[in-house]
mmCIF file as Biopython writes it, N, C-alpha, C and O atoms, coordinates in Angstrom:
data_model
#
loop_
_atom_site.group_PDB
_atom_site.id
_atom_site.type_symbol
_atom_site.label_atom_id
_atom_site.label_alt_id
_atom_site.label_comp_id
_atom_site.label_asym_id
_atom_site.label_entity_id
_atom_site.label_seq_id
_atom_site.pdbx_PDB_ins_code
_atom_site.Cartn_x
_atom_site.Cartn_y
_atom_site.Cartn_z
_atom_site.occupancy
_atom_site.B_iso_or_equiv
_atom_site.auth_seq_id
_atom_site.auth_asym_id
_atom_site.pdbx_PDB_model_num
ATOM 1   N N  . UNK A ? 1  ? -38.409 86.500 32.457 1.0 0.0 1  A 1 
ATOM 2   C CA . UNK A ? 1  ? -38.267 85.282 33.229 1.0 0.0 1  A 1 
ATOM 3   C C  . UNK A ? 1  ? -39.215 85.367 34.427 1.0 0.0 1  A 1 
ATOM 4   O O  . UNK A ? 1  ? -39.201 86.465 34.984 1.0 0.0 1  A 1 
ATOM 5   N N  . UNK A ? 2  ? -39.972 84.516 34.904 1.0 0.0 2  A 1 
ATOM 6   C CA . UNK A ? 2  ? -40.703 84.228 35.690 1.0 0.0 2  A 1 
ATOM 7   C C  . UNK A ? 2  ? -40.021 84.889 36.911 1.0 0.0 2  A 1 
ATOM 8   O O  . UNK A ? 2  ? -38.849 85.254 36.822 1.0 0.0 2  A 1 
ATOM 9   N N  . UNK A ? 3  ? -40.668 85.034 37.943 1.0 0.0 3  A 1 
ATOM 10  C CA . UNK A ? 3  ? -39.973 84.975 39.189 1.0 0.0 3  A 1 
ATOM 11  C C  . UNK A ? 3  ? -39.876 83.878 40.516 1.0 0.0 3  A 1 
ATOM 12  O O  . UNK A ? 3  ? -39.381 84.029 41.633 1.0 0.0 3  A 1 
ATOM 13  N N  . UNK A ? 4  ? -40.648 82.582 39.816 1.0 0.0 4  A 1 
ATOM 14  C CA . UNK A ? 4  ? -39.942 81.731 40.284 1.0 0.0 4  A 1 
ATOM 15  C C  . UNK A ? 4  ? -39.412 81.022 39.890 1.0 0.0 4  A 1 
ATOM 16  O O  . UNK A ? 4  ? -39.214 80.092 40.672 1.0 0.0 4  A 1 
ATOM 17  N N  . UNK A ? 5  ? -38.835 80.873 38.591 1.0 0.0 5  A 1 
ATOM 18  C CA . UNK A ? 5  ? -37.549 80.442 37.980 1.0 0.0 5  A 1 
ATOM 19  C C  . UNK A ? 5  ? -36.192 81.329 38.891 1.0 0.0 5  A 1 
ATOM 20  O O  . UNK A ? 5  ? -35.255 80.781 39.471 1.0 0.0 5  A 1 
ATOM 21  N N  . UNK A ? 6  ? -36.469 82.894 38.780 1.0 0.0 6  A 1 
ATOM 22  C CA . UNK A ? 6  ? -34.912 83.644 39.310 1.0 0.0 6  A 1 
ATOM 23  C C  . UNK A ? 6  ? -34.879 82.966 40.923 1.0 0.0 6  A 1 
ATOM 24  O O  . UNK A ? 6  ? -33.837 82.350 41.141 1.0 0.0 6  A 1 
ATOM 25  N N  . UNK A ? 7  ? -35.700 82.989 41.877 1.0 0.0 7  A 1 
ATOM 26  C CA . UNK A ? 7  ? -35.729 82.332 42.589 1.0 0.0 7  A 1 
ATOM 27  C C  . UNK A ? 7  ? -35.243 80.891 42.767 1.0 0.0 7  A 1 
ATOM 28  O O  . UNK A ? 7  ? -34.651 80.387 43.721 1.0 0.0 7  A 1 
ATOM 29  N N  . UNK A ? 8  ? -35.690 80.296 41.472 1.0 0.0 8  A 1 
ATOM 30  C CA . UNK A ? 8  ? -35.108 78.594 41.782 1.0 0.0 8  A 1 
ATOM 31  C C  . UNK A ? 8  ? -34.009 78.971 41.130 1.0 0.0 8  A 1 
ATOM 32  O O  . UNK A ? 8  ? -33.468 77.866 41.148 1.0 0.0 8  A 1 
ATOM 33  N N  . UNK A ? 9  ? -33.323 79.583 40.624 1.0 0.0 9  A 1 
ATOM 34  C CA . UNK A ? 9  ? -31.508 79.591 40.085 1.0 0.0 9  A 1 
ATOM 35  C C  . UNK A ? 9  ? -31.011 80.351 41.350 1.0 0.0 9  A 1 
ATOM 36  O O  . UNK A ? 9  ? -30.147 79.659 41.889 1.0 0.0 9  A 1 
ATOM 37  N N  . UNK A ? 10 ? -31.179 81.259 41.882 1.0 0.0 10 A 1 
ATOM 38  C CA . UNK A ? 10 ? -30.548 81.768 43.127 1.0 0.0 10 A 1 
ATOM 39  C C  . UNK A ? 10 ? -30.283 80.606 44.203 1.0 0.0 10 A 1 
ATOM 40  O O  . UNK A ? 10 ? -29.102 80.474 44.522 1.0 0.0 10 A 1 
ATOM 41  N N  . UNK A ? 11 ? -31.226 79.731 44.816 1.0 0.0 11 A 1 
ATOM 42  C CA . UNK A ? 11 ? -31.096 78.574 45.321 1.0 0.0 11 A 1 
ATOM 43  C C  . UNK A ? 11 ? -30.684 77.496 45.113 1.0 0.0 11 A 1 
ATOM 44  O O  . UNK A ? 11 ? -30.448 76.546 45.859 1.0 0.0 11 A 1 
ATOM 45  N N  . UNK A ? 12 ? -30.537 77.735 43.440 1.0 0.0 12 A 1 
ATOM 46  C CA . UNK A ? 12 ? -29.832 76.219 43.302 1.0 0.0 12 A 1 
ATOM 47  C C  . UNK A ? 12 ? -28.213 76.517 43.196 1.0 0.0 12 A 1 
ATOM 48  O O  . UNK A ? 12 ? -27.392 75.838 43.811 1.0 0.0 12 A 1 
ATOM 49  N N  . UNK A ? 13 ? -27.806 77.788 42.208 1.0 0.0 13 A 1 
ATOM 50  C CA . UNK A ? 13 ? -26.501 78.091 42.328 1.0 0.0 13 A 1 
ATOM 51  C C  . UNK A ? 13 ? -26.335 78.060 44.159 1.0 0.0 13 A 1 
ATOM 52  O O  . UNK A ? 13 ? -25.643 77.091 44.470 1.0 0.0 13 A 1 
ATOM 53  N N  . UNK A ? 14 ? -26.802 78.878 45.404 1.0 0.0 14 A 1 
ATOM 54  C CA . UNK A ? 14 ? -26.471 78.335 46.361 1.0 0.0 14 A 1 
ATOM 55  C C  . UNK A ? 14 ? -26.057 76.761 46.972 1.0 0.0 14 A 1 
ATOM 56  O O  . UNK A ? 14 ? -25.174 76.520 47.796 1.0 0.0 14 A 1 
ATOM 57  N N  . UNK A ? 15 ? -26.862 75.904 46.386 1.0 0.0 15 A 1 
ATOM 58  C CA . UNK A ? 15 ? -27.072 74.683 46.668 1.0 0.0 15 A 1 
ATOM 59  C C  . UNK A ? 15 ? -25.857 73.896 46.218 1.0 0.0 15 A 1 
ATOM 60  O O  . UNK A ? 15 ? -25.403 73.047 46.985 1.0 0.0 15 A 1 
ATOM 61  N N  . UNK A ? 16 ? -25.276 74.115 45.001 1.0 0.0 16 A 1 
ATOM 62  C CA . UNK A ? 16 ? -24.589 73.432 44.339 1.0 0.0 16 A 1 
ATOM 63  C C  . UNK A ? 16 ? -23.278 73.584 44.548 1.0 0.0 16 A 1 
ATOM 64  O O  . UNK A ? 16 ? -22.576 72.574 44.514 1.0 0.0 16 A 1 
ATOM 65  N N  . UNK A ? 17 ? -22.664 74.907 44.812 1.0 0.0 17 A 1 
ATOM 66  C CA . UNK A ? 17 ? -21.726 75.433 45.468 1.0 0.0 17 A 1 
ATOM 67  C C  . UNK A ? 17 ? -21.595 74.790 47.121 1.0 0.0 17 A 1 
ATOM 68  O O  . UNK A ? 17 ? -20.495 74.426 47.536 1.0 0.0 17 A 1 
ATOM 69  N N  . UNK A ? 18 ? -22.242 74.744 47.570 1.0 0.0 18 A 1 
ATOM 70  C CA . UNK A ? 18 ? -22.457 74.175 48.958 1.0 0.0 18 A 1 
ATOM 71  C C  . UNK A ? 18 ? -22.050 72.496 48.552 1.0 0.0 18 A 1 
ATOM 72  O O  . UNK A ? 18 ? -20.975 71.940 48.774 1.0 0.0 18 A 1 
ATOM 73  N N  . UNK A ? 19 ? -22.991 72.048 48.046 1.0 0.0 19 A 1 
ATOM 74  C CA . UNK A ? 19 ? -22.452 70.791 48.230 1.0 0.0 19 A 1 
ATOM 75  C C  . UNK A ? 19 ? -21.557 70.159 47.255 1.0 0.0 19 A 1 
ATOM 76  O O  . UNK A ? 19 ? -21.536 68.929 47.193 1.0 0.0 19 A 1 
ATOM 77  N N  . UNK A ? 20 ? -20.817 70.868 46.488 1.0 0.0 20 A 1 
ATOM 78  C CA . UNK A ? 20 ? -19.295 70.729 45.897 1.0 0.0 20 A 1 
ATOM 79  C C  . UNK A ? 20 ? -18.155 71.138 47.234 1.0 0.0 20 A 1 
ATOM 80  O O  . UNK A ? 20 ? -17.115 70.529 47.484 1.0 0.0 20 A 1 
ATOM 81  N N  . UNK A ? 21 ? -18.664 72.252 47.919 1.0 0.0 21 A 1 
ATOM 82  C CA . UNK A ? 21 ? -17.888 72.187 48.625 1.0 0.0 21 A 1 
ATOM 83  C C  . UNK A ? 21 ? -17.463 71.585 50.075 1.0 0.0 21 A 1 
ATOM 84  O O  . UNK A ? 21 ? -16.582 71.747 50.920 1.0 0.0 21 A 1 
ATOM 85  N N  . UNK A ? 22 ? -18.771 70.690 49.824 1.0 0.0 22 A 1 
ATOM 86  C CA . UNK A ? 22 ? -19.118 69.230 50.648 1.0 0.0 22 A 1 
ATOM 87  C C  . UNK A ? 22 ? -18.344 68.151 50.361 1.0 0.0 22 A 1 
ATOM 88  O O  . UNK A ? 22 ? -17.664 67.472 51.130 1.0 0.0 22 A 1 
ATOM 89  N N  . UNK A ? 23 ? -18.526 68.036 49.027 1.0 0.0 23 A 1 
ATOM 90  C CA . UNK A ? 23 ? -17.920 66.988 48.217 1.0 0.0 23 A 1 
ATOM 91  C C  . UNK A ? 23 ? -16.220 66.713 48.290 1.0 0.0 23 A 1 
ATOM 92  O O  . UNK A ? 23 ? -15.645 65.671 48.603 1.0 0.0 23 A 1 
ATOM 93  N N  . UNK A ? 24 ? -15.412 68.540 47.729 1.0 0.0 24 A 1 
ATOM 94  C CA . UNK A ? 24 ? -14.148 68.863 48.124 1.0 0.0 24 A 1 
ATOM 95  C C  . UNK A ? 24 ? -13.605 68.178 49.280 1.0 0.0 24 A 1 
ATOM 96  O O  . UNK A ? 24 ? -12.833 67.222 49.348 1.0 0.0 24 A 1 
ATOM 97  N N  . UNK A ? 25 ? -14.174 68.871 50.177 1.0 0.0 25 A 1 
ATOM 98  C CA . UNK A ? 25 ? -13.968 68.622 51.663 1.0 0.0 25 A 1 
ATOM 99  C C  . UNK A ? 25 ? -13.768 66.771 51.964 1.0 0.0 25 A 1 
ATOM 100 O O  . UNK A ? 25 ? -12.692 66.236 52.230 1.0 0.0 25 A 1 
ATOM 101 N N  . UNK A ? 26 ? -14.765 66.240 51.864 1.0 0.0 26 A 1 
ATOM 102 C CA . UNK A ? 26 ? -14.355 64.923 51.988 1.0 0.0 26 A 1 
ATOM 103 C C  . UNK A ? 26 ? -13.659 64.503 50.970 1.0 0.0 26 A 1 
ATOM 104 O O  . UNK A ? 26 ? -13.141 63.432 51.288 1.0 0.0 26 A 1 
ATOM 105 N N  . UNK A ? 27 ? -13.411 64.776 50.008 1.0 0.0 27 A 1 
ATOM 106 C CA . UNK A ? 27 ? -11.975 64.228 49.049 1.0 0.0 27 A 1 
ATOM 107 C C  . UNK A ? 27 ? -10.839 64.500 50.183 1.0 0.0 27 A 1 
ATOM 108 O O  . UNK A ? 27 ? -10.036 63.719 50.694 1.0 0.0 27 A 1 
ATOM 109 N N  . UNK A ? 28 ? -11.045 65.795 50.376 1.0 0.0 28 A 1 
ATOM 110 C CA . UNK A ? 28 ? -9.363  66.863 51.001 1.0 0.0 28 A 1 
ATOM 111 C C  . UNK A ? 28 ? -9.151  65.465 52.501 1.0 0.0 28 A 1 
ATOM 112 O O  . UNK A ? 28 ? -8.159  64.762 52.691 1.0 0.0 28 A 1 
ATOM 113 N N  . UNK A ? 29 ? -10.383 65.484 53.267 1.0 0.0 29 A 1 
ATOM 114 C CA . UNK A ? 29 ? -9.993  64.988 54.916 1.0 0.0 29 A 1 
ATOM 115 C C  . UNK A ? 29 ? -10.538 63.384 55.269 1.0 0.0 29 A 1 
ATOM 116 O O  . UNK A ? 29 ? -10.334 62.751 56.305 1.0 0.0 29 A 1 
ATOM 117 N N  . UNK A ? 30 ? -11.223 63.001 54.168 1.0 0.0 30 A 1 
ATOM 118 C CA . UNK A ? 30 ? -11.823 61.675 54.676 1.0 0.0 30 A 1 
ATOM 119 C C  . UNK A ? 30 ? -11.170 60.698 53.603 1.0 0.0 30 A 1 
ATOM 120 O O  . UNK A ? 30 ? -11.323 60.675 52.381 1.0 0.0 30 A 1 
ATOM 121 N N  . UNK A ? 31 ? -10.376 59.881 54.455 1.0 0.0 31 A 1 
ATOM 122 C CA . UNK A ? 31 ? -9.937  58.365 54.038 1.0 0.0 31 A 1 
ATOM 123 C C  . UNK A ? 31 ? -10.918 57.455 52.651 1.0 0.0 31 A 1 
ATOM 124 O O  . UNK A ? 31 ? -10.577 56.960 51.577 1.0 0.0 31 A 1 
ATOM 125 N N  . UNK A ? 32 ? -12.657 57.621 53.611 1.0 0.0 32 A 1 
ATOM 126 C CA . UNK A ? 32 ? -13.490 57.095 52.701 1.0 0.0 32 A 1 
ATOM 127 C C  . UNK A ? 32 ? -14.250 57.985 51.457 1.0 0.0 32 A 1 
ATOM 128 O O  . UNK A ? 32 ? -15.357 58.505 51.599 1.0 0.0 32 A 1 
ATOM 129 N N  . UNK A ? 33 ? -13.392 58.058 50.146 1.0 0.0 33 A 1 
ATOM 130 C CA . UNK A ? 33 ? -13.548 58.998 49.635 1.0 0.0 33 A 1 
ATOM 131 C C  . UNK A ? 33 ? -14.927 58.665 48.476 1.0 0.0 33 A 1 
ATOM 132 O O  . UNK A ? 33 ? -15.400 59.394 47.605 1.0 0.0 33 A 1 
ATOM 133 N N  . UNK A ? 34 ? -15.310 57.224 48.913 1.0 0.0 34 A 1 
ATOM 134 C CA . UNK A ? 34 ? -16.703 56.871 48.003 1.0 0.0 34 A 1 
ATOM 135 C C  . UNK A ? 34 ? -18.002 57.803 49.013 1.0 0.0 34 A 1 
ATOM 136 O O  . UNK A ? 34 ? -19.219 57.673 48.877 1.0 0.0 34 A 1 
ATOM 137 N N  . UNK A ? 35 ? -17.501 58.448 49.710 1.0 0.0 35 A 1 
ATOM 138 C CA . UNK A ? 35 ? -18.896 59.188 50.449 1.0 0.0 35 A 1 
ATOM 139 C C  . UNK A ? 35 ? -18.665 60.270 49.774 1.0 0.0 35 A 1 
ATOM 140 O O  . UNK A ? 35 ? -19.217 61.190 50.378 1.0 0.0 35 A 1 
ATOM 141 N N  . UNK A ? 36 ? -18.130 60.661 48.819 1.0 0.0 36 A 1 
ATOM 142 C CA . UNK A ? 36 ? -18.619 61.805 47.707 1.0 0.0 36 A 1 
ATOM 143 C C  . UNK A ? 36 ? -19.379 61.630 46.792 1.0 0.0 36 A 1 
ATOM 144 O O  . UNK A ? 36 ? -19.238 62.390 45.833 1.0 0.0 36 A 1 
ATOM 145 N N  . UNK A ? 37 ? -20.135 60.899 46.744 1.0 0.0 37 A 1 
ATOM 146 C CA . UNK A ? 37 ? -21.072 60.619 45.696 1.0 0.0 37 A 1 
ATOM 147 C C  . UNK A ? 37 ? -22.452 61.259 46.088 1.0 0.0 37 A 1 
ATOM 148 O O  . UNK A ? 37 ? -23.469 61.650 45.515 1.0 0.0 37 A 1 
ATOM 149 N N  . UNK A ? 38 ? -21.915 61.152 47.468 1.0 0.0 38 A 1 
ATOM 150 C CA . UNK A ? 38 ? -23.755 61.806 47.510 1.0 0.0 38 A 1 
ATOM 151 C C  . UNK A ? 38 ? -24.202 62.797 48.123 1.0 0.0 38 A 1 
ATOM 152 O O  . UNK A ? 38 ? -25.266 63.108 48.659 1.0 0.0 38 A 1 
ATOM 153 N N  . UNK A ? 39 ? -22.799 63.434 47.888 1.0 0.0 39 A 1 
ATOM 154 C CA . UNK A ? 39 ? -23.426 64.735 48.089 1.0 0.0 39 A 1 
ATOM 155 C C  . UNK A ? 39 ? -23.253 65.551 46.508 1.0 0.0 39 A 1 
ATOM 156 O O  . UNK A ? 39 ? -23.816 66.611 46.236 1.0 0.0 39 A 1 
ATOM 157 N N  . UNK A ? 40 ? -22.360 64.797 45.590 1.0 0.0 40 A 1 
ATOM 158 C CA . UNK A ? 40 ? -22.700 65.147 44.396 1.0 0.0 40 A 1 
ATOM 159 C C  . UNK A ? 40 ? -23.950 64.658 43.376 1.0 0.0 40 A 1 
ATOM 160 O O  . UNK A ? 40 ? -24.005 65.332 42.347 1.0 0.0 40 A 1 
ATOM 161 N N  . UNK A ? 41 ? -24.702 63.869 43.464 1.0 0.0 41 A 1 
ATOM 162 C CA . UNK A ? 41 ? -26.151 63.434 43.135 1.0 0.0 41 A 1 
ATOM 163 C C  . UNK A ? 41 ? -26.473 64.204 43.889 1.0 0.0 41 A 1 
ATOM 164 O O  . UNK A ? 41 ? -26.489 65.245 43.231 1.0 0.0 41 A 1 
ATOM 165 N N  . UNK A ? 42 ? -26.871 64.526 45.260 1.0 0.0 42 A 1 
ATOM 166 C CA . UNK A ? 42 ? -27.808 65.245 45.566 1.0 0.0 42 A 1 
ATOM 167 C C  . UNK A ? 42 ? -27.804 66.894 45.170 1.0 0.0 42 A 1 
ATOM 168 O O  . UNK A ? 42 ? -28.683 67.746 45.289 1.0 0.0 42 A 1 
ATOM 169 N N  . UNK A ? 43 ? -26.255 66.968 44.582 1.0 0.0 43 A 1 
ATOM 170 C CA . UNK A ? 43 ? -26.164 68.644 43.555 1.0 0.0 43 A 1 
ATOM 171 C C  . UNK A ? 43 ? -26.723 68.710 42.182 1.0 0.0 43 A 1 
ATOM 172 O O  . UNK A ? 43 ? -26.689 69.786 41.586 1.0 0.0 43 A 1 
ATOM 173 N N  . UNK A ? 44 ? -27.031 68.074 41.848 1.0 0.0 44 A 1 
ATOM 174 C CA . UNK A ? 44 ? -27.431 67.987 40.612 1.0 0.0 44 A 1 
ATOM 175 C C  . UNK A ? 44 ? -29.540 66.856 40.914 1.0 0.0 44 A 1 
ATOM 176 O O  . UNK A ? 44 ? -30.416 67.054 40.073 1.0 0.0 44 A 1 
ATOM 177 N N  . UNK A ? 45 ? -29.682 66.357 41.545 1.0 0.0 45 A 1 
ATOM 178 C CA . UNK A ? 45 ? -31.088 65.928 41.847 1.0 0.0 45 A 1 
ATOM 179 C C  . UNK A ? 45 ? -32.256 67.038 42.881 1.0 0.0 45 A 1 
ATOM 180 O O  . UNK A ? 45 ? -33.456 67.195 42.655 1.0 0.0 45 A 1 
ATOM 181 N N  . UNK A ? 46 ? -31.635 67.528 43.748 1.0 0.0 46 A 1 
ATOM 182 C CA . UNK A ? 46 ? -32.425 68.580 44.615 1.0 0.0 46 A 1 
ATOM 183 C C  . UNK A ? 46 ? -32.799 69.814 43.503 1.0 0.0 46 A 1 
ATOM 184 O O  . UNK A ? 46 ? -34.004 69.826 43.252 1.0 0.0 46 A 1 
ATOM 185 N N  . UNK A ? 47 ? -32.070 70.781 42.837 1.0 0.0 47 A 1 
ATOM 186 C CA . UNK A ? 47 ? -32.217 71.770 41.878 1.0 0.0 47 A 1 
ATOM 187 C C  . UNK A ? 47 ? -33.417 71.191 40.869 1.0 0.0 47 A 1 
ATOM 188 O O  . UNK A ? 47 ? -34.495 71.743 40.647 1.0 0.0 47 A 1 
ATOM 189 N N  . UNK A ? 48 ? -32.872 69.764 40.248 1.0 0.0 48 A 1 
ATOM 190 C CA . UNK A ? 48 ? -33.789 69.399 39.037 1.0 0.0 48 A 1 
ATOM 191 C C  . UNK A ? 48 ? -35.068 68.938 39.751 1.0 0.0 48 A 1 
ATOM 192 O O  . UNK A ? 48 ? -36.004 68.734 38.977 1.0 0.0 48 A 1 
ATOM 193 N N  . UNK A ? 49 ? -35.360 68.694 41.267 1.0 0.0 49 A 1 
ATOM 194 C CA . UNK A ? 49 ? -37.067 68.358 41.586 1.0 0.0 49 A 1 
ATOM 195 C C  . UNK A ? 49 ? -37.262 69.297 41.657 1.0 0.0 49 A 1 
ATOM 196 O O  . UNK A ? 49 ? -38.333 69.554 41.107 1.0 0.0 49 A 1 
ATOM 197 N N  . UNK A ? 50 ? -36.650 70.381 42.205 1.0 0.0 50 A 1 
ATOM 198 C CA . UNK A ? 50 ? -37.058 71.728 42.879 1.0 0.0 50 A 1 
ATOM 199 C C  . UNK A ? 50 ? -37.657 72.234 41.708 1.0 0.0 50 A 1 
ATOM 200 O O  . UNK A ? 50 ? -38.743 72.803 41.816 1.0 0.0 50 A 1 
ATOM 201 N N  . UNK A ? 51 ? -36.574 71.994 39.491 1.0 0.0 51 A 1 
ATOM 202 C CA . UNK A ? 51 ? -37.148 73.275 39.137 1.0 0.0 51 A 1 
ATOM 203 C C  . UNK A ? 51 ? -39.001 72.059 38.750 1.0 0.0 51 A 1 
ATOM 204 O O  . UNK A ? 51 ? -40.187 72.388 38.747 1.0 0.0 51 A 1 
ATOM 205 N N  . UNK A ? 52 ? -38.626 71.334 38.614 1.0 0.0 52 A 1 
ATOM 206 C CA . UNK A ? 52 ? -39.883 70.222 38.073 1.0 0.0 52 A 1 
ATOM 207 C C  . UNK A ? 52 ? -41.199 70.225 39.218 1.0 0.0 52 A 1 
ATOM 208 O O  . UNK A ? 52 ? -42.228 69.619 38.918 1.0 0.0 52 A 1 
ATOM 209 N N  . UNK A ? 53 ? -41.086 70.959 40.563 1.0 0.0 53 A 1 
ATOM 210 C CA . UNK A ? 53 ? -41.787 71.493 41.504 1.0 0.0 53 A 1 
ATOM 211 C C  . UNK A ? 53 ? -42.314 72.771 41.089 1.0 0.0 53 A 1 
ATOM 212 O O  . UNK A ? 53 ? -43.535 72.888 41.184 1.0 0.0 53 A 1 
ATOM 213 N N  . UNK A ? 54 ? -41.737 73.636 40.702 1.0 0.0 54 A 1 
ATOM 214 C CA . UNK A ? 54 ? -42.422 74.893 40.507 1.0 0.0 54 A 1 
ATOM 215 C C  . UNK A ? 54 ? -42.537 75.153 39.282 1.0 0.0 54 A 1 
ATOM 216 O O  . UNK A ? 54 ? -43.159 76.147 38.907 1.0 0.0 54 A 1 
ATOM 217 N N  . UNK A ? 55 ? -41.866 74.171 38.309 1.0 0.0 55 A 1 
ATOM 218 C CA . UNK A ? 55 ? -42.877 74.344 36.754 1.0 0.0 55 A 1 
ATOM 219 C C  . UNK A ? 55 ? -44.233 73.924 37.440 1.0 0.0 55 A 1 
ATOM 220 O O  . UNK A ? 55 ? -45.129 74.767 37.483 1.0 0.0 55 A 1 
ATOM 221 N N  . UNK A ? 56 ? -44.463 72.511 38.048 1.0 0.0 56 A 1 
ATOM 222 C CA . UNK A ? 56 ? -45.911 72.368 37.719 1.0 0.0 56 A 1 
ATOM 223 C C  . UNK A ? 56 ? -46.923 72.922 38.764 1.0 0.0 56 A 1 
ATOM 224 O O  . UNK A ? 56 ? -48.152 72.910 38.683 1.0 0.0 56 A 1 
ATOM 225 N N  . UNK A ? 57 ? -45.913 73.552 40.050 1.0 0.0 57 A 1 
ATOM 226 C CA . UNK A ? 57 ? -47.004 74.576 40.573 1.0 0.0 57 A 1 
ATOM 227 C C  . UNK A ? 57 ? -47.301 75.878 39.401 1.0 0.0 57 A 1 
ATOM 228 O O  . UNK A ? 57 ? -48.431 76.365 39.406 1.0 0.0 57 A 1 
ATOM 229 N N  . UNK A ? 58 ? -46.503 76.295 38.639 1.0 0.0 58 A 1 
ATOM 230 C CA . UNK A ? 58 ? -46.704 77.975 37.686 1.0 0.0 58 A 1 
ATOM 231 C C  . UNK A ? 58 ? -48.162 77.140 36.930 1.0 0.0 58 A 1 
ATOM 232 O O  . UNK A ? 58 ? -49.306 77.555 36.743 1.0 0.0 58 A 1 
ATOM 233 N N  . UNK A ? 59 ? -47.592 75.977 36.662 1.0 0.0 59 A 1 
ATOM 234 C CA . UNK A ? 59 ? -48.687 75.325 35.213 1.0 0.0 59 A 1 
ATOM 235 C C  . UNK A ? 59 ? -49.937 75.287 36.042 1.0 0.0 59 A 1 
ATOM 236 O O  . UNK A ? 59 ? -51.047 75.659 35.661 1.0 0.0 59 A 1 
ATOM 237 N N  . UNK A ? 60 ? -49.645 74.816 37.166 1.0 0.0 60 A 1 
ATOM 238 C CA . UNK A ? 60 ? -51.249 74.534 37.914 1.0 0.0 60 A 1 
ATOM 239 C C  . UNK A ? 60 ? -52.321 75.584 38.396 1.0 0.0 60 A 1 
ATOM 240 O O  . UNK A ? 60 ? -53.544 75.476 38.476 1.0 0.0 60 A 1 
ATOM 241 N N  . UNK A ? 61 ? -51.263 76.906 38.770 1.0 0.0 61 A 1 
ATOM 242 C CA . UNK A ? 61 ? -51.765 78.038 39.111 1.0 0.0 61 A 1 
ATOM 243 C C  . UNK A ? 61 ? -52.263 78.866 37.793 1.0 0.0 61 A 1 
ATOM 244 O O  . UNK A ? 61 ? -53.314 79.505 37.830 1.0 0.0 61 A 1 
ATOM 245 N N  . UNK A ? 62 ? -51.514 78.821 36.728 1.0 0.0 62 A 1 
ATOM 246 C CA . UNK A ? 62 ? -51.884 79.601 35.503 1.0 0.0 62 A 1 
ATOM 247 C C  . UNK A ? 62 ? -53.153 79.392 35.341 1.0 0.0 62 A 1 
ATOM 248 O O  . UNK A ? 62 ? -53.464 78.205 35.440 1.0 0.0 62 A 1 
ATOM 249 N N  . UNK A ? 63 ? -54.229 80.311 35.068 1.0 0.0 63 A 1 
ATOM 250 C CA . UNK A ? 63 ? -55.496 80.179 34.253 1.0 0.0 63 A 1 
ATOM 251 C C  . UNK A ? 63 ? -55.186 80.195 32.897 1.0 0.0 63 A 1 
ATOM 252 O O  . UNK A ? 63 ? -54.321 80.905 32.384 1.0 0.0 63 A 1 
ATOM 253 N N  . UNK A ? 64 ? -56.177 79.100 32.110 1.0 0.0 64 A 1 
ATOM 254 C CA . UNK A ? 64 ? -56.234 78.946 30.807 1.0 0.0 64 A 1 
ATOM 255 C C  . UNK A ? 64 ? -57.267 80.046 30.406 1.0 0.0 64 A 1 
ATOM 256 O O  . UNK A ? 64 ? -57.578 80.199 29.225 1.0 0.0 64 A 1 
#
């Protein structure tokens, strides 16, 4: 595996955990519970630019 793939899974498992437990949190204490939406899109959209960022930096840097 590349090493910036292990890199982008170390950060994204951080990421995602974080903002589930963003998400939790305003279920558990906030009245307005439609403001969980975005911090769950942004768990699942930040990881997928991030890995679609450093595929096409590896692709761009690779010599053919």
């Amino acid at each position: 595996m590349a090493q910036w793939k292990k890199f982008w899974l170390l950060l994204s498992v951080i990421w995602v955990v974080v903002a589930v437990l963003n998400a939790v949190t305003i279920i558990a204490f906030s009245e307005e519970t439609e403001k969980v939406w975005r911090p769950l899109v942004l768990a699942v959209a930040v990881p997928a630019l991030a890995y679609l960022l450093g595929w096409a930096w590896a692709r761009w840097r690779t010599p053919r």
